[in-house]
mmCIF file as gemmi writes it, N, C-alpha and C atoms, coordinates in Angstrom:
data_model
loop_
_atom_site.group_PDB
_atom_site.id
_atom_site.type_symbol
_atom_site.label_atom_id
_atom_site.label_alt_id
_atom_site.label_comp_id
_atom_site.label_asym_id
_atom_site.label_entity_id
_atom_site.label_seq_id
_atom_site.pdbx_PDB_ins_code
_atom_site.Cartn_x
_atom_site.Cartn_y
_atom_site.Cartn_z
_atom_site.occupancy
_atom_site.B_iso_or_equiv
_atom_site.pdbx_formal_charge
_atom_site.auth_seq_id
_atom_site.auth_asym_id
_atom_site.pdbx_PDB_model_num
ATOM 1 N N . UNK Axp A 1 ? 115.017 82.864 113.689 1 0 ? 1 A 1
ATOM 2 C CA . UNK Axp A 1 ? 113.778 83.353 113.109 1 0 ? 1 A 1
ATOM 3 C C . UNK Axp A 1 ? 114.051 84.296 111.94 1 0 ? 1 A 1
ATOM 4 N N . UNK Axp A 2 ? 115.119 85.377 112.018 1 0 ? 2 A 1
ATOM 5 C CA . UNK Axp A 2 ? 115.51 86.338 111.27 1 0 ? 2 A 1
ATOM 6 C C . UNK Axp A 2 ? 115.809 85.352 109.832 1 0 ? 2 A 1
ATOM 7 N N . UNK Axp A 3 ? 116.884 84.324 110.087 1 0 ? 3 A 1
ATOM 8 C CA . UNK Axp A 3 ? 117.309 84.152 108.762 1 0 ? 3 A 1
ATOM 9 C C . UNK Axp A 3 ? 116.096 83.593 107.977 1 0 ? 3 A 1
ATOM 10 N N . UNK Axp A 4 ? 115.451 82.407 108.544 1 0 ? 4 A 1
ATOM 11 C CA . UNK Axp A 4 ? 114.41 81.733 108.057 1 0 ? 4 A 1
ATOM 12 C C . UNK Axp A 4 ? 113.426 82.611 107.263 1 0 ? 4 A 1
ATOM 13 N N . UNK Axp A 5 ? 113.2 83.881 108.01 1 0 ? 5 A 1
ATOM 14 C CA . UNK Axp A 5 ? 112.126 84.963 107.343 1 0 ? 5 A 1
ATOM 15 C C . UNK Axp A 5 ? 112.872 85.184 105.85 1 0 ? 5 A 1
ATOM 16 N N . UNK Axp A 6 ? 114.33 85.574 105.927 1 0 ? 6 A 1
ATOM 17 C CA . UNK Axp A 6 ? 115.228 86.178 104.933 1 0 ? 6 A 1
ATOM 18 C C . UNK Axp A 6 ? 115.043 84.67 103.664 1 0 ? 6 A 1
ATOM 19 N N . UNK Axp A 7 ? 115.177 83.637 104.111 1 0 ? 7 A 1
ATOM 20 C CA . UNK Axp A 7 ? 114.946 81.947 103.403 1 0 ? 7 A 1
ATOM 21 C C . UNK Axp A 7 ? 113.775 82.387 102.399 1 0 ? 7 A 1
ATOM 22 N N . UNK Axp A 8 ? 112.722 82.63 103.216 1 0 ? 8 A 1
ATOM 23 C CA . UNK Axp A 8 ? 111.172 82.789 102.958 1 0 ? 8 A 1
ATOM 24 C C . UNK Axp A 8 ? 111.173 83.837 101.887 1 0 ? 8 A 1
ATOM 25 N N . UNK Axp A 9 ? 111.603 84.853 102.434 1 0 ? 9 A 1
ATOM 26 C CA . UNK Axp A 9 ? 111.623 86.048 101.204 1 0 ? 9 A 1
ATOM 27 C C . UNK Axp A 9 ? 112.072 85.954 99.887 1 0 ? 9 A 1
ATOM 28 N N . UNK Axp A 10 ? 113.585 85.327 99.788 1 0 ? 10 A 1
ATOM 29 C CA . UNK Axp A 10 ? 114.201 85.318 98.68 1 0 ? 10 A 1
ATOM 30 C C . UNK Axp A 10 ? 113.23 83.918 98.385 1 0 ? 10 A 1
ATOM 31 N N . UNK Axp A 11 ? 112.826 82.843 98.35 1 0 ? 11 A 1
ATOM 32 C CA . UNK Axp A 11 ? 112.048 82.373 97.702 1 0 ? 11 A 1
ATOM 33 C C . UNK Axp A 11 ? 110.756 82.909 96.875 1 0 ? 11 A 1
ATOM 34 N N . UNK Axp A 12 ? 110.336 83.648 97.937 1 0 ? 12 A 1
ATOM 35 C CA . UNK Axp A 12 ? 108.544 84.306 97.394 1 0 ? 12 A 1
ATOM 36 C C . UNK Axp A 12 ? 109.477 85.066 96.097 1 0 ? 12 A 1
ATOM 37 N N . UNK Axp A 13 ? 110.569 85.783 96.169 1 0 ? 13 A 1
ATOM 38 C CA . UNK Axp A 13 ? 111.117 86.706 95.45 1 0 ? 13 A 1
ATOM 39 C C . UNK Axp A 13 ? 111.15 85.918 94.336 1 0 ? 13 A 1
ATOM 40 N N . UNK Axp A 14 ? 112.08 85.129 94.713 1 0 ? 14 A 1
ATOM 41 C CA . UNK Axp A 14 ? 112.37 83.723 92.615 1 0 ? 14 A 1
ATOM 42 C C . UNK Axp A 14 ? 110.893 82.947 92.638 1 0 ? 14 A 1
ATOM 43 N N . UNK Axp A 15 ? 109.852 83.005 93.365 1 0 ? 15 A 1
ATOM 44 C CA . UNK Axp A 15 ? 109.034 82.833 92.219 1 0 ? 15 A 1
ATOM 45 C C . UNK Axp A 15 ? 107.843 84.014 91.615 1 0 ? 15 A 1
ATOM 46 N N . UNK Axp A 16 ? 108.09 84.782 92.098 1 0 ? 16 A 1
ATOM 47 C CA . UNK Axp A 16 ? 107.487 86.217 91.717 1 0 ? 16 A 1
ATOM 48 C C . UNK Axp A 16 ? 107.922 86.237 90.259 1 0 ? 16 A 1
ATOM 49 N N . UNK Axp A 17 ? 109.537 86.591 90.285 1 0 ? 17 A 1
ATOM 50 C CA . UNK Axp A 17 ? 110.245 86.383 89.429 1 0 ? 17 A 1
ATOM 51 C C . UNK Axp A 17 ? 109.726 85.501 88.186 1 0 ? 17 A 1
ATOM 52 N N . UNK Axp A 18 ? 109.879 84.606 88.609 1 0 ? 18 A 1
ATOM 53 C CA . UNK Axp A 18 ? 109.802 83.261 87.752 1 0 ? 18 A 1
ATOM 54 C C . UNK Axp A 18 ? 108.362 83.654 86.861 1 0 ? 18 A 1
ATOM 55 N N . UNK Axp A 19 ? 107.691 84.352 87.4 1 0 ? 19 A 1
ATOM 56 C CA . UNK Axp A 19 ? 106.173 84.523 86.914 1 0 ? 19 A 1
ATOM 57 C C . UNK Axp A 19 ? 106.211 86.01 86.046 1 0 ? 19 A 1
ATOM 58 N N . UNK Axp A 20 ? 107.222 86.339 86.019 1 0 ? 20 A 1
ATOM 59 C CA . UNK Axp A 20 ? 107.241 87.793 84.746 1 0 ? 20 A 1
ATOM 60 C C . UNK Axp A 20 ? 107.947 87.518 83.376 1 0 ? 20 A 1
ATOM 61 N N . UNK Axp A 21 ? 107.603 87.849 82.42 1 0 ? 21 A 1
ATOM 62 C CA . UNK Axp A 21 ? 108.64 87.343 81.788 1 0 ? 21 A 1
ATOM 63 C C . UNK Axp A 21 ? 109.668 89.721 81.155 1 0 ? 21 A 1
ATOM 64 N N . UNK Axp A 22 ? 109.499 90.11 82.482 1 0 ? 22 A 1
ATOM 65 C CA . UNK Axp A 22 ? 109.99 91.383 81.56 1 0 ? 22 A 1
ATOM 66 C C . UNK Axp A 22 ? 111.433 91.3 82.658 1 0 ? 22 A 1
ATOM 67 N N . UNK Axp A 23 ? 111.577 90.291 83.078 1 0 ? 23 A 1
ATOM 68 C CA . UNK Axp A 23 ? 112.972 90.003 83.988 1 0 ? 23 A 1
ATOM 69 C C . UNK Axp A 23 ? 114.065 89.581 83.048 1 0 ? 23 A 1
ATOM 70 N N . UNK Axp A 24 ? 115.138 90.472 82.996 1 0 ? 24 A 1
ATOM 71 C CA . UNK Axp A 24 ? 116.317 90.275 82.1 1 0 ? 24 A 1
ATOM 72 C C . UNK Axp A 24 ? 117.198 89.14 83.079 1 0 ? 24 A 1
ATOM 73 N N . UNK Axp A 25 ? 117.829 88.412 82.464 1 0 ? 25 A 1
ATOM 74 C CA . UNK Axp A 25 ? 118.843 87.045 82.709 1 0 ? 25 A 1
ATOM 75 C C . UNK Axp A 25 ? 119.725 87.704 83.756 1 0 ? 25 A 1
ATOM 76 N N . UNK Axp A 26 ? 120.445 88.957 83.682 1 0 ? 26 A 1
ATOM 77 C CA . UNK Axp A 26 ? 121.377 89.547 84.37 1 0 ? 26 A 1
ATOM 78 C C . UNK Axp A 26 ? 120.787 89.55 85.746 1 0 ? 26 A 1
ATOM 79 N N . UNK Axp A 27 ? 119.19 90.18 85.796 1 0 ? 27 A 1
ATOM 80 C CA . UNK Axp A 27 ? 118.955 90.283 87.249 1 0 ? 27 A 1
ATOM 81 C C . UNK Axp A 27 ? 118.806 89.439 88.057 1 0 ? 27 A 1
ATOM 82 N N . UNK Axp A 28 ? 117.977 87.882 87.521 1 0 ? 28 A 1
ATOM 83 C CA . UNK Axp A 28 ? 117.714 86.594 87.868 1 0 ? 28 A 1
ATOM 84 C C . UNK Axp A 28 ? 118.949 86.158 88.694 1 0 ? 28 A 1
ATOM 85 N N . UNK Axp A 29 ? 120.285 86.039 87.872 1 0 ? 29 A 1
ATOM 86 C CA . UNK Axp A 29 ? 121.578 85.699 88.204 1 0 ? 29 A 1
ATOM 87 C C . UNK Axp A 29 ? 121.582 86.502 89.451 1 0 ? 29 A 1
ATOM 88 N N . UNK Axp A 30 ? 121.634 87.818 89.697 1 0 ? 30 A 1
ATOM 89 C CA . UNK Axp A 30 ? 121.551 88.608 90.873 1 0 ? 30 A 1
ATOM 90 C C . UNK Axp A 30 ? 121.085 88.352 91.223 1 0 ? 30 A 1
ATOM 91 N N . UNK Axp A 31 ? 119.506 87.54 91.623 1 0 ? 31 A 1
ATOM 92 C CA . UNK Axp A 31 ? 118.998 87.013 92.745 1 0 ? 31 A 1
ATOM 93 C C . UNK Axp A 31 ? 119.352 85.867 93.487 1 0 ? 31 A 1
ATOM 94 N N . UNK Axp A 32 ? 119.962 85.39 92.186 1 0 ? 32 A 1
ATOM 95 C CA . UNK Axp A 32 ? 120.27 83.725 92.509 1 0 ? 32 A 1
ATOM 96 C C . UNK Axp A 32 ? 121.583 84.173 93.396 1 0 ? 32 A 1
ATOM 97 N N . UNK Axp A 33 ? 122.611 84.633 93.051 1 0 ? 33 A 1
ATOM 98 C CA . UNK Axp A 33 ? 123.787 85.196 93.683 1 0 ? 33 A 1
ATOM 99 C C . UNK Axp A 33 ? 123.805 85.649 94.862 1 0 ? 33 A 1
ATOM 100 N N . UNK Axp A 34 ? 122.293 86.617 95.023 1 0 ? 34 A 1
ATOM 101 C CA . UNK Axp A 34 ? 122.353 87.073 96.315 1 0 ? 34 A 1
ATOM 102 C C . UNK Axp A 34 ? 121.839 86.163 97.407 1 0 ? 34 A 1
ATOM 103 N N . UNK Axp A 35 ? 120.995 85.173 96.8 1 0 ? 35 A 1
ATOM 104 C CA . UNK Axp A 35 ? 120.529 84.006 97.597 1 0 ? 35 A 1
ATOM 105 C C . UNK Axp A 35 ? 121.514 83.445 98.198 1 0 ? 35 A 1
ATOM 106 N N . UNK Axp A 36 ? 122.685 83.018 97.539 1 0 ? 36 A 1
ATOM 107 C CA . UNK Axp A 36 ? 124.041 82.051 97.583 1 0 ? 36 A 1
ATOM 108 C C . UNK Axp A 36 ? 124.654 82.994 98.734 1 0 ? 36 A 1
ATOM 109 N N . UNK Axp A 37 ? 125.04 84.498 98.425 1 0 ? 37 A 1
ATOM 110 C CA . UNK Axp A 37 ? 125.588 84.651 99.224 1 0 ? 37 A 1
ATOM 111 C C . UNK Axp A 37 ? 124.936 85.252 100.825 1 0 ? 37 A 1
ATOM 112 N N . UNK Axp A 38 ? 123.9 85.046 100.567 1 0 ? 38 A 1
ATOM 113 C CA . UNK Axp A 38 ? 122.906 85.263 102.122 1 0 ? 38 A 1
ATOM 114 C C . UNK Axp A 38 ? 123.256 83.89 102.683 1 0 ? 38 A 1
ATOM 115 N N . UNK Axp A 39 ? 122.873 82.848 102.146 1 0 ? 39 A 1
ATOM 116 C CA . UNK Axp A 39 ? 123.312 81.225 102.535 1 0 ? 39 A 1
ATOM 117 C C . UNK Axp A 39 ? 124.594 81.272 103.169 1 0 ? 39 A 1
ATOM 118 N N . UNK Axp A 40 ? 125.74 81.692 102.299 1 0 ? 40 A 1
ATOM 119 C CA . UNK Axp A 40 ? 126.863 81.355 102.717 1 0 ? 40 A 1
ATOM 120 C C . UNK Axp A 40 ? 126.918 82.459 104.447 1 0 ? 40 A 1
ATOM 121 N N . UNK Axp A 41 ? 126.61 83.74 103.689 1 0 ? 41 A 1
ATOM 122 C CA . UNK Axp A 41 ? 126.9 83.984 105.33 1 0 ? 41 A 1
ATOM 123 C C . UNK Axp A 41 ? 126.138 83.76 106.795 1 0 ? 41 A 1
ATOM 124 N N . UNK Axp A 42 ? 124.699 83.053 106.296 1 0 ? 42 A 1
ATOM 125 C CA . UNK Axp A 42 ? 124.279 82.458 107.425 1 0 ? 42 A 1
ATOM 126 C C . UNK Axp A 42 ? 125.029 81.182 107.625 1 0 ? 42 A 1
ATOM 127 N N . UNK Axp A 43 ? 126.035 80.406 107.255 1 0 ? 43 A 1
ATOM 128 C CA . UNK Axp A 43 ? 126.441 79.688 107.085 1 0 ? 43 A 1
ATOM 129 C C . UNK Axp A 43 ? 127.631 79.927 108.224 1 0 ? 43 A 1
ATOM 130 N N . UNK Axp A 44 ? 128.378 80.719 107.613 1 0 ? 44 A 1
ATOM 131 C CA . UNK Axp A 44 ? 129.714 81.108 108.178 1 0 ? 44 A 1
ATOM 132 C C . UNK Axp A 44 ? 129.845 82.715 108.83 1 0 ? 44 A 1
ATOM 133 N N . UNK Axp A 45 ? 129.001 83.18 109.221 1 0 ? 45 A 1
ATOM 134 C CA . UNK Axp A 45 ? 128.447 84.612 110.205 1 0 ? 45 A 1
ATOM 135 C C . UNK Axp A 45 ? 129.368 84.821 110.715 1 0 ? 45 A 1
ATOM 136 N N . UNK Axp A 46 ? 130.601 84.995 109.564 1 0 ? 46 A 1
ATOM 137 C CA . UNK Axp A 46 ? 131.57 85.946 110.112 1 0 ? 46 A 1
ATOM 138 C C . UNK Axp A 46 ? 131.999 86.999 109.105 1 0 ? 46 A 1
ATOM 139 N N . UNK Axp A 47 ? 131.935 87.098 107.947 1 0 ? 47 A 1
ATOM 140 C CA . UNK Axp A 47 ? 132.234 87.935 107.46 1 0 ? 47 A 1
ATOM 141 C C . UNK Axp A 47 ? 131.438 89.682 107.108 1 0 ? 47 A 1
ATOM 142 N N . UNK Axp A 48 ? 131.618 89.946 108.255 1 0 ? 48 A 1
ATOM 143 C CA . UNK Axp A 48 ? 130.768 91.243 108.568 1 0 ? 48 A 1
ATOM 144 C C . UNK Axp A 48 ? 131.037 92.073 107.316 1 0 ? 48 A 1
ATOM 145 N N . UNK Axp A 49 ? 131.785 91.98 106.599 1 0 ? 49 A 1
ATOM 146 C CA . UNK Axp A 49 ? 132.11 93.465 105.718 1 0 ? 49 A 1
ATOM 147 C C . UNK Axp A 49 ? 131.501 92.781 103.752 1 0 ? 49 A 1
ATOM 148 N N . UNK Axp A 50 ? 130.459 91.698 104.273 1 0 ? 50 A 1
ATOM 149 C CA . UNK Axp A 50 ? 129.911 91.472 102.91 1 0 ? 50 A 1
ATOM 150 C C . UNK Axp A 50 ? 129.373 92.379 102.524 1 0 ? 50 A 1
ATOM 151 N N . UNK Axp A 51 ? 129.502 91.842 100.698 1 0 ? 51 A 1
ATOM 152 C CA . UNK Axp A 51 ? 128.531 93.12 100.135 1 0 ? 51 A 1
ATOM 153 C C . UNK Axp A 51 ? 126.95 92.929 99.991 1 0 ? 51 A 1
ATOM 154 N N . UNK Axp A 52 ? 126.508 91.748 100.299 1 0 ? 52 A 1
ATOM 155 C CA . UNK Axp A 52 ? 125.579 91.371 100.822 1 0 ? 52 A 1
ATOM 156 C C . UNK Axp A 52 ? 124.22 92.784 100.822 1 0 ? 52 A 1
ATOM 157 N N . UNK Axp A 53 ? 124.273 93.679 101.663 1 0 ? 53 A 1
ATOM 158 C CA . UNK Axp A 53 ? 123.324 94.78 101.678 1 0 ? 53 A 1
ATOM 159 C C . UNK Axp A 53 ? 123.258 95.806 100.279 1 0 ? 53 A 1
ATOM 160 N N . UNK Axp A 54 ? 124.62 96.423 99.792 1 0 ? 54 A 1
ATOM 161 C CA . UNK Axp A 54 ? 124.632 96.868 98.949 1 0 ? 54 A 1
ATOM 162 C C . UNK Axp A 54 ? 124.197 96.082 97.633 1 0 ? 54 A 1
ATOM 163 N N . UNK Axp A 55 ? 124.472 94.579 97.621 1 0 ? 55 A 1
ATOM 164 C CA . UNK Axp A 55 ? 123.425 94.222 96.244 1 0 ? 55 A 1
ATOM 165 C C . UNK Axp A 55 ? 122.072 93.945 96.7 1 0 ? 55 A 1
ATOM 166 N N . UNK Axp A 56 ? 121.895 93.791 97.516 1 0 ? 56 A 1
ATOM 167 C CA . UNK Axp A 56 ? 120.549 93.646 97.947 1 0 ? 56 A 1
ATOM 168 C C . UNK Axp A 56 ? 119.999 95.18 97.26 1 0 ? 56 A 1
ATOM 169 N N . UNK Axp A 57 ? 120.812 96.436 97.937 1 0 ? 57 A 1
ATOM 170 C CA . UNK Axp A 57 ? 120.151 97.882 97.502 1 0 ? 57 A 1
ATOM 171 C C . UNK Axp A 57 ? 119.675 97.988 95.934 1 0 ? 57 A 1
ATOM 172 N N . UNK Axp A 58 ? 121.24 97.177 95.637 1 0 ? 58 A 1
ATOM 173 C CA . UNK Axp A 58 ? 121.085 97.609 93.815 1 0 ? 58 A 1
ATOM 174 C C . UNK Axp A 58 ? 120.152 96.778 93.278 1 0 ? 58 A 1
ATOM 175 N N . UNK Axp A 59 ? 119.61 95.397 93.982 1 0 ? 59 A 1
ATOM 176 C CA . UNK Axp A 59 ? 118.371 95.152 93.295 1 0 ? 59 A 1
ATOM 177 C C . UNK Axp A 59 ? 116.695 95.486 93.348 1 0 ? 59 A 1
ATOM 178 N N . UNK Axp A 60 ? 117.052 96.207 95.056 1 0 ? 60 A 1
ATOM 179 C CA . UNK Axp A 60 ? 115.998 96.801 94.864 1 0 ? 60 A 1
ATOM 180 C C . UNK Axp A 60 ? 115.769 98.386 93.976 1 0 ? 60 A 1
ATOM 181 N N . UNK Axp A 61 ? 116.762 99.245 94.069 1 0 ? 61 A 1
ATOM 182 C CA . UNK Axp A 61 ? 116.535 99.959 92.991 1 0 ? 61 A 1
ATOM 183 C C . UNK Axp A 61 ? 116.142 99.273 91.571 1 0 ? 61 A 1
ATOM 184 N N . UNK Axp A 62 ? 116.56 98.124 90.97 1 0 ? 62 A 1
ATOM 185 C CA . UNK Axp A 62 ? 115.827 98.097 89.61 1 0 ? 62 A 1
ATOM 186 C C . UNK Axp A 62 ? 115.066 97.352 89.625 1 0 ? 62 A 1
ATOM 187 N N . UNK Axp A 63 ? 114.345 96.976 90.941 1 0 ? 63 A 1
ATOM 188 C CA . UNK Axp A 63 ? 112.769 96.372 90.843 1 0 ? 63 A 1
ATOM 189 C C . UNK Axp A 63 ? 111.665 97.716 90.855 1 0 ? 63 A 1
ATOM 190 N N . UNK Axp A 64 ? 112.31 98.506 91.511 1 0 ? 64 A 1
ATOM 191 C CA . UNK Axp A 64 ? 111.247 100.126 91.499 1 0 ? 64 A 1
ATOM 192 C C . UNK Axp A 64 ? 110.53 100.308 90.636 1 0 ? 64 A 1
ATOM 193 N N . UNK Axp A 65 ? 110.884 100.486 89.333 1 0 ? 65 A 1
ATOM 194 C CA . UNK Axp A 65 ? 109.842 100.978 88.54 1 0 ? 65 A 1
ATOM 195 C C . UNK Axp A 65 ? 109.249 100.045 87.967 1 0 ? 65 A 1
ATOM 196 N N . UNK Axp A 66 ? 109.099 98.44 87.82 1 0 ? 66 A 1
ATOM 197 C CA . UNK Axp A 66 ? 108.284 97.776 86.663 1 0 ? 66 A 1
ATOM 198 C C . UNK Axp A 66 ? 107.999 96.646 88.002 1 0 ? 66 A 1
ATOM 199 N N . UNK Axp A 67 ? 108.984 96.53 88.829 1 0 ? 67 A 1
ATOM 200 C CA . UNK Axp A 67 ? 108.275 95.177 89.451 1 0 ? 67 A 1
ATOM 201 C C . UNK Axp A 67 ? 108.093 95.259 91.17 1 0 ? 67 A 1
ATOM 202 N N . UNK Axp A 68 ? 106.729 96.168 91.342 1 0 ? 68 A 1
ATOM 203 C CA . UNK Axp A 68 ? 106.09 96.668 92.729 1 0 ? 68 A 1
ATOM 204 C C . UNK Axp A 68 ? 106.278 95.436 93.701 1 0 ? 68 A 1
ATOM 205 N N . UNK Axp A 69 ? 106.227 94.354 93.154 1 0 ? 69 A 1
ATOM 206 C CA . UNK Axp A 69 ? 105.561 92.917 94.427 1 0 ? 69 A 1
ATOM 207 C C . UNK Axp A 69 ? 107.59 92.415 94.831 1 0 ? 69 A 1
ATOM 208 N N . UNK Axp A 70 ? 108.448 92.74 93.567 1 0 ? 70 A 1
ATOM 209 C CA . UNK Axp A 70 ? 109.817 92.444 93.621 1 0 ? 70 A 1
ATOM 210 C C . UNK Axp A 70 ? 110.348 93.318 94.611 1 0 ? 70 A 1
ATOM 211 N N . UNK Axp A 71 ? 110.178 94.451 94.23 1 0 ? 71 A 1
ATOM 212 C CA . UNK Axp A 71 ? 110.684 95.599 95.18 1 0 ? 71 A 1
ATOM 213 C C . UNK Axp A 71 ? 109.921 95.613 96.762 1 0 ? 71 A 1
ATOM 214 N N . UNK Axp A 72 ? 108.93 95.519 96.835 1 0 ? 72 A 1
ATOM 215 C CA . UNK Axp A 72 ? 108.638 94.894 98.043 1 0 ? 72 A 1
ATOM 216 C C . UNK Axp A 72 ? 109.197 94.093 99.015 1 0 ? 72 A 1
ATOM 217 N N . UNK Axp A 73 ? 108.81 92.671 98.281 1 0 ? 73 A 1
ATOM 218 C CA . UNK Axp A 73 ? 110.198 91.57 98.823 1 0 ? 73 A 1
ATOM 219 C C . UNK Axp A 73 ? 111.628 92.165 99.131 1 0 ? 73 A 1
ATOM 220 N N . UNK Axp A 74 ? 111.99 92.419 98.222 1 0 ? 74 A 1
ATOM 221 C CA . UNK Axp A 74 ? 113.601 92.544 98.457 1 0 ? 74 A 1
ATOM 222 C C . UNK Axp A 74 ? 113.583 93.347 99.637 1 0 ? 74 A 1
ATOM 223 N N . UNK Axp A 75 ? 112.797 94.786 99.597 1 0 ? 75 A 1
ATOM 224 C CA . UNK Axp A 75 ? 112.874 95.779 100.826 1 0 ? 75 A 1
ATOM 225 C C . UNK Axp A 75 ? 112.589 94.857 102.548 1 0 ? 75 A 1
ATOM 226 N N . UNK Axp A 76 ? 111.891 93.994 102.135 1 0 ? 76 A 1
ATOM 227 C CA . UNK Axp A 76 ? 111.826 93.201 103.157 1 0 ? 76 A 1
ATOM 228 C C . UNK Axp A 76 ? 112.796 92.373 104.056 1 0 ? 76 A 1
ATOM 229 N N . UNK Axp A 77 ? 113.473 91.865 103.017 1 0 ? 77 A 1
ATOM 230 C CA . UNK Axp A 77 ? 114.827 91.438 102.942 1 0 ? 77 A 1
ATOM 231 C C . UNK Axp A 77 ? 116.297 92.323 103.51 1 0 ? 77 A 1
ATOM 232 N N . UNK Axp A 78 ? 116.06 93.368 102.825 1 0 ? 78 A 1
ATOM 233 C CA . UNK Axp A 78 ? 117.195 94.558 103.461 1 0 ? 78 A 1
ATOM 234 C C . UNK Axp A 78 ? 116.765 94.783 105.006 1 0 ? 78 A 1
ATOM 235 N N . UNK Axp A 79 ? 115.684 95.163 105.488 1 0 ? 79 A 1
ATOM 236 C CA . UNK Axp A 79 ? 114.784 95.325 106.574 1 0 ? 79 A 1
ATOM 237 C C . UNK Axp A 79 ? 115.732 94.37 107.535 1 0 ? 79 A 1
ATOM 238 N N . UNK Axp A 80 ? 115.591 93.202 107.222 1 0 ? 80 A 1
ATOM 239 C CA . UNK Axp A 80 ? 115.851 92.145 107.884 1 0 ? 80 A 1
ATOM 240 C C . UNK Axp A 80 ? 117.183 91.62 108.318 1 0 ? 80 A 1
ATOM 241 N N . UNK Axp A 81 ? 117.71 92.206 107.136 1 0 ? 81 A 1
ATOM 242 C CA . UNK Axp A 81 ? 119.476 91.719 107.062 1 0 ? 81 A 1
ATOM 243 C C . UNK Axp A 81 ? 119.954 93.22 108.067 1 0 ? 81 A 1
ATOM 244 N N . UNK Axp A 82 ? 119.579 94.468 107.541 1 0 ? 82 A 1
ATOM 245 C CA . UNK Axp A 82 ? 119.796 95.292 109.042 1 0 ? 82 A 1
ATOM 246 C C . UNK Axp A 82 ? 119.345 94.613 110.688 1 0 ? 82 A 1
ATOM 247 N N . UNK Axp A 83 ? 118.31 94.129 110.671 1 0 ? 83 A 1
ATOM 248 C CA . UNK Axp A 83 ? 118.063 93.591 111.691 1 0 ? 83 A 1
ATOM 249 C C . UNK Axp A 83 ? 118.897 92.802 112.978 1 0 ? 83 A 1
ATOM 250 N N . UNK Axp A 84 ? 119.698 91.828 111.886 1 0 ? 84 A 1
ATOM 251 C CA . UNK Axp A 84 ? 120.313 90.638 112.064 1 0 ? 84 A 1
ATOM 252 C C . UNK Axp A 84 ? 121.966 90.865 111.917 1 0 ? 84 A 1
ATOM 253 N N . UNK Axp A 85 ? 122.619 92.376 111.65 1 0 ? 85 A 1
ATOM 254 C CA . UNK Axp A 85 ? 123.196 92.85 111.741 1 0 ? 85 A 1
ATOM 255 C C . UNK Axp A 85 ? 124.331 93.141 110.286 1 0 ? 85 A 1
ATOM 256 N N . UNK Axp A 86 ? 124.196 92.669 109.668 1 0 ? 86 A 1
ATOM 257 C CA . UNK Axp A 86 ? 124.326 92.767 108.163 1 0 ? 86 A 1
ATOM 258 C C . UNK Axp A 86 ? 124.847 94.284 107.384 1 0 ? 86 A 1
């Protein structure tokens, strides 16, 4: 249930995304990246010492000030990946 929610999120997230245009290329890549590597470790749920949470942090710090519905999501996302042990 946990990951599927985490599936759900980072989607609503790239198309939130997809719908601003004040999103720089660098951060997009960071979502896409962090997508890949949420995948991979639901994939292979062993590598406990990903950095996984900490980019998750650093993207929600630079959704804070311009993108409320981004920073949302993502916090949702961190929420979750603590959850699930992350």
């Amino acid at each position: 249930m946990s990951q599927e929610r985490i599936k759900t999120l980072l989607q609503q997230l790239q198309q939130e995304l997809a719908k601003t245009t004040t999103v720089d290329a660098e951060t997009l890549a960071q979502v896409k990246q962090l997508d890949s590597d949420i995948d991979q470790w639901i994939e292979d749920a062993e590598d406990v010492n990903s950095p996984i949470m900490e980019d998750a942090i650093a993207l929600e710090a630079r959704f804070a000030a311009n993108h409320p519905v981004a920073e949302r999501l993502i916090r949702e996302v961190i929420d979750t990946l603590a959850r699930i042990g992350i």
